[in-house]
Every structure is written in structure tokens, then in C-alpha cells.
N, C-alpha and C positions, 0 to 999 in steps of 0.2 A: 484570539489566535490569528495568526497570519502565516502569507507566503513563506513557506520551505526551503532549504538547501539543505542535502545530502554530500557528506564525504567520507571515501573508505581511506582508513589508513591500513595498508596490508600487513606493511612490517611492522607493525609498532613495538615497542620494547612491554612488557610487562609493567615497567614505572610511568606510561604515557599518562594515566589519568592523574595520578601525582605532577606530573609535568603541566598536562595542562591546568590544574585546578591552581597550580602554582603562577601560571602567566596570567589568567581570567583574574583571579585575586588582586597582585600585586601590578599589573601593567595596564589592565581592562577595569580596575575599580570595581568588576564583578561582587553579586551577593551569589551564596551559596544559595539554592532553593529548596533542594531535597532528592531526592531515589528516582533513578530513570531505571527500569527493569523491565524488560521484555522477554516474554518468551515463545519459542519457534520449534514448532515441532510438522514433519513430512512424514504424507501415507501415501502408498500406491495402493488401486485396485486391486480385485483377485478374482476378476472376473473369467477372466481364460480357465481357473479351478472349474468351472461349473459344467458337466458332462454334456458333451453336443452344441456348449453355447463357442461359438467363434467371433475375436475380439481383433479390431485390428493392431490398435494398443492399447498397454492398458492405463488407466485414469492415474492420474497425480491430484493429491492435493498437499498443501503446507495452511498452513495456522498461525497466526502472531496472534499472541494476549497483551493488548495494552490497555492498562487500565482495568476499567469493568468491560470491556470489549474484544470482540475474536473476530478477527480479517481472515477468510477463510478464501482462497485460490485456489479454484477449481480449473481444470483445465484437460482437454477430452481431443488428440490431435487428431480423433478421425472424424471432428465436428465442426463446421464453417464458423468461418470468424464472422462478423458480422458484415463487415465490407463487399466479402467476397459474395455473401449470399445478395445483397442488397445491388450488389454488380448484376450478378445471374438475371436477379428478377427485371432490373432495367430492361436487360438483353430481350429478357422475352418478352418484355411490352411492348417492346419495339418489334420484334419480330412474329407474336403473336398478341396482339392486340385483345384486350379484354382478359386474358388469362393472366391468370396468378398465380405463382411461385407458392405453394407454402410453405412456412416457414417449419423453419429444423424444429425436433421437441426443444433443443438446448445448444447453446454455442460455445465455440473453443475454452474462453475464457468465464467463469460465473465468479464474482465476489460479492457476494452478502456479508455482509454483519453481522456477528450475534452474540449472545449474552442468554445467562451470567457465564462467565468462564468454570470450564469443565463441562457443560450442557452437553455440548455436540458430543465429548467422547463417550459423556453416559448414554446418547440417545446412539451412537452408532453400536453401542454393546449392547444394549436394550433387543437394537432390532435384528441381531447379530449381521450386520455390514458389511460387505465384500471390501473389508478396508483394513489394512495393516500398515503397521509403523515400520517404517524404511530400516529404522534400525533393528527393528525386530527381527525383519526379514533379513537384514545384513547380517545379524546373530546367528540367527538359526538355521540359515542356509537353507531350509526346506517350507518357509513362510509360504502360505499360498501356496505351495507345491503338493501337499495333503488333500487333495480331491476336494470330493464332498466334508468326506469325514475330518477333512480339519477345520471346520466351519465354526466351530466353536473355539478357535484358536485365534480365528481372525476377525474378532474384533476390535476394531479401533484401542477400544478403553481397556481392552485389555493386555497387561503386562506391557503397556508403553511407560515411555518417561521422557523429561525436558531431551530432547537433541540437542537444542541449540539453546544460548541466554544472552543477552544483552545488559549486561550489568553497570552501570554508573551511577553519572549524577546530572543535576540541572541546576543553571546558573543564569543570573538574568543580569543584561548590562545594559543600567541608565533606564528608562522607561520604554525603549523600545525594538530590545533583543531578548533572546534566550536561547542560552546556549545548550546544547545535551551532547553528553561524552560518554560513552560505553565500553566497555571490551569484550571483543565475541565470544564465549566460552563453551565448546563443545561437551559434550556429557558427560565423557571422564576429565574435565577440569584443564585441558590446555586452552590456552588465550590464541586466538587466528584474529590477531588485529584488533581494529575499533573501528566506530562507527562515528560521527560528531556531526550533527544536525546543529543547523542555524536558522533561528525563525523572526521573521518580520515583523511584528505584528500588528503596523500601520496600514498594512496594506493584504487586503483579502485577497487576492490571486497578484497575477503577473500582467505586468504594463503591455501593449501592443509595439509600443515604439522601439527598434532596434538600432544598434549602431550599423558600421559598415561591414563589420562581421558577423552581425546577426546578431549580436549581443544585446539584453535591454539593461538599462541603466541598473537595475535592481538585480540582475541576474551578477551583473559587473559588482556590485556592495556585496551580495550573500558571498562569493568568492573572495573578496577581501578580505572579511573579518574572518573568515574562516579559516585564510591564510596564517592571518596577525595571532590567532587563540593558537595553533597549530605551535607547540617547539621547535626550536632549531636543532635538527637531529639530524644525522648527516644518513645521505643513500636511504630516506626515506620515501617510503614509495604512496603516493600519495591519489584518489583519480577521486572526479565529481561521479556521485551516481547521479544521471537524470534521463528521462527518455521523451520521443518528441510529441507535440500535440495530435497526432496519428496515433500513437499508443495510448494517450491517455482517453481519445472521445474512445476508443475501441474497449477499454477495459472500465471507463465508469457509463458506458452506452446506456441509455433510458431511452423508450419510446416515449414520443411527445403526446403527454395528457390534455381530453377535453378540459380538462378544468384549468389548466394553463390557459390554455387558448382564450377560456374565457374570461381571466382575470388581465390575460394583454388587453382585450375588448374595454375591459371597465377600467382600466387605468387610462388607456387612449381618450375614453369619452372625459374620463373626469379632469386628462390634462388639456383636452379643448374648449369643454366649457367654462375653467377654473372655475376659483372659490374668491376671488375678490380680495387674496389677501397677498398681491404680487407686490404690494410696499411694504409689507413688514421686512424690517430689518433686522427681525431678531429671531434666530433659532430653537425651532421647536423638536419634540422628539420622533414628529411627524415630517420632519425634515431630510429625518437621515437616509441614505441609500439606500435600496431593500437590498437584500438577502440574494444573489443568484446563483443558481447552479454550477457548480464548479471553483465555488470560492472558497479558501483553505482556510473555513473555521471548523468549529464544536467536531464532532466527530467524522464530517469528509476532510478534514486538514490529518486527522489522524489515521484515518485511508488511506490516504496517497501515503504517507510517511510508511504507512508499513510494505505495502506495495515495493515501492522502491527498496527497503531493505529485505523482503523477499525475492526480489529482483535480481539484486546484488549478489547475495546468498548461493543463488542457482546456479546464477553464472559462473563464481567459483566452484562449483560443486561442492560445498558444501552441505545442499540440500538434494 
């Protein structure tokens, strides 16, 4: 798996996947690969229902299932981002030396991973959830509004359904792309565009070098081919989903582990003293690059990927 590109088509015609699967085929020498399907579903809290408790707003989350996997976006707007807290706490080192800020129980943003898919909605009905499906509440008009006594009404797992689907295909061209096409299809069955992700997969993140526009060479090829798979359809409206490296350390944020620390230590020592074997000319499997955080394979390239089409999703309000 490799580096990502994201793009919405808003308008797309109902024949787009047709369309595109016809250009990737015939002009891209594309192979078919098989079923791209996701699925997206949004709850808000119901905490403000709970007698005396006072809420300043209430919680959102949304869900993607891709795969055996559930990207779950949690997001809480009367709770610090992480920057801001991390700000505060400078201020006061500075200003009160020795003190320490503690930190919030939870912040703006949480996205965990989880599995198998369905779990979370049995475990929010399980434990009956201050949690209800947006559409629910858009149905019923009185979601959450039931006190106490509607407490058994609002849970997650119950009486919800698909919102949202991503329905396509995936296509691989030449040994070093793959293409995925969808059409967004809301829960009574109209189509709001498509989706078409283009993926790298020579290269586990994004290069540092930019051009004079900011642009890196690789961000400049994921927009090409994406252009070239794209049909020629006229008054198409077309936009990159992407957001900057500000939003991404903030929403995949990790505190830094002793046990990192300690494996920079033992890689530093092992590449001082070497191993004697700096004339070999020939590659081993002990060779290859390691593995570092933030690089878009195995299931963090499938993070980000859904992130961004949650992302997207919101901002049209869709979700």
C-alpha cells in the first residue's frame, strides 16, 4: 500500500462508473480487481436528555466500515484540541515554573479503529448509549428529546441503518497504481456524486521536496492520473479532498513512547558501531527501510483514506 490521492466528483452523471471503468480499460490498459464498498453511518449524543446534567454541545460521531475495519470520529467541540492544550501548558511553564497543566480526560478529535464490524453498535445497545443515528433523530423528530424515558430508544444499534454507501470498483494500472471509483449513495438510493481515490504504492508517505507552489512532485502525478481516469463530461465539478500537515499530526496525535525512545537508542548504537558488512553489494531483507509512523500502508493508509472521505462527507453536509 502507498501514498493516497482523494477526489470528489459532485456532479457526476449516474453512468460515471461506466464511464470511468470504460477509459481505465481501454486507454489505461487497466485490470479490473474487484468491489470497493464502504459504508458511513452518523450519531449525535443525547446527553443534554439526562435530568440536571448540562451539556455545552452535544457529541458527534460518524463510522466508516472498510474491510474487516471501523474508523470511528469522535469529536466533542467543548474539548481542546490538542495544540491548544499543549499551548496553554507552555504558557504556564513559563509563567509558573514547576506547574503543570493537566491534561483534559479527552480531546476534540478521538479516532480509534475497531473490529469486527457491527461490535461498536452491539456494544452501544448493550450498554444502552447516549447515542442516536442522525437519521433516526431526523425521522423521528422527537430522538433524544424523550427524557429519561426514552433511554431505550436511544441506542446506537437500535433501529439504525446504512446512511450513507460507497459503492464501486477497484482497478490496478501497470504495477504501480490502483485505482478505486464509487458512487455515494444515500439510504433511500439516490447517487450524490463519486468518490475516486488514486494510490501509489511505491512510496509509503509524501516526499518533503516542493515545487514553487508548494507542490511535491508526487502530489503533482496523484493529480494527473486522476485527471487522465476522469471522463470528459462537460460543467463537471470536480475538487481534491486533502488537508494540511497541521490537521493530520492533530487527528493521528500519539504521545511519544519510552520504548521508542529506546529503540532510536539501540538503532543509533548499532549504526555506530556497525556490523562489518559495509562492502556487501548485495541486498538483504535486513536492508529494507523500517516502517515509520505516519506512512500509508496496512491499516493507517486505510485511516487516512477514510478520514478524508469523512471529511468531505461533512463538509457537504451530508453527514
Amino acid at each position: 500500500m502507498g501514498y493516497t490521492g482523494l477526489a470528489r466528483w459532485i456532479n457526476a452523471p449516474t453512468t460515471s462508473i461506466e464511464l470511468i471503468h470504460q477509459n481505465i480499460i481501454r486507454n489505461h490498459q487497466g485490470q479490473y480487481k474487484g468491489k470497493w464498498s464502504l459504508s458511513i453511518r452518523s450519531y449525535r449524543s443525547t446527553l443534554s436528555s439526562i435530568p440536571g446534567y448540562q451539556v455545552h454541545a452535544e457529541r458527534s460521531m460518524c463510522t466508516l466500515t472498510m474491510n474487516d475495519n471501523v474508523f470511528v470520529l469522535l469529536e466533542d467541540p467543548a474539548a481542546p484540541m490538542h495544540s491548544e492544550y499543549h499551548q496553554k501548558a507552555a504558557e504556564l511553564a513559563q509563567t509558573q515554573p514547576g506547574v503543570q497543566l493537566p491534561p483534559p480526560a479527552h480531546y476534540r478529535h478521538t479516532f480509534p479503529t475497531l473490529g469486527p464490524p457491527g461490535a461498536l453498535e452491539q456494544l452501544l445497545a448493550q450498554l444502552r448509549a447516549r447515542w442516536v443515528s442522525v437519521r433516526q433523530a431526523a425521522g423521528s423528530g422527537a430522538a433524544g428529546g424523550a427524557g429519561g424515558g426514552g433511554q431505550k430508544g436511544q441506542g446506537a444499534g437500535t433501529g439504525t441503518g446504512q446512511q450513507l454507501t460507497v459503492d464501486g470498483h477497484v482497478y490496478s494500472i501497470g504495477t504501480d497504481w490502483l485505482v478505486r471509483a464509487g458512487n455515494v449513495q444515500l439510504a433511500g438510493g439516490a447517487v450524490k456524486g463519486m468518490f475516486l481515490e488514486a494510490e501509489y504504492l511505491p512510496l509509503p508517505t509524501m516526499p518533503t521536496r516542493a515545487n514553487e507552489r508548494g507542490e511535491t512532485d508526487l502530489q503533482f502525478l496523484l493529480s494527473n492520473l486522476l485527471l487522465s481516469v476522469l471522463p470528459n463530461v462537460p460543467d463537471a465539478r470536480i475538487v481534491a479532498v486533502t488537508i494540511g500537515d497541521a490537521q493530520w499530526e492533530e487527528i493521528l496525535w500519539e504521545e511519544p513512547e519510552e520504548d521508542e525512545e529506546k529503540e532510536k537508542d539501540k538503532s543509533a548504537k548499532q549504526g555506530a558501531g556497525g556490523d562489518g558488512d559495509d562492502d556487501d553489494i548485495y541486498a538483504s531483507e535486513g536492508d529494507l527501510p523500517p516502517v515509520r509512523k505516519g506512512d500509508w500502508i496496512g491499516v493507517e493508509r486505510d485511516r487516512r483514506s477514510a478520514f478524508l472521505i469523512i471529511g468531505a462527507l461533512k463538509q457537504e453536509g451530508l453527514l
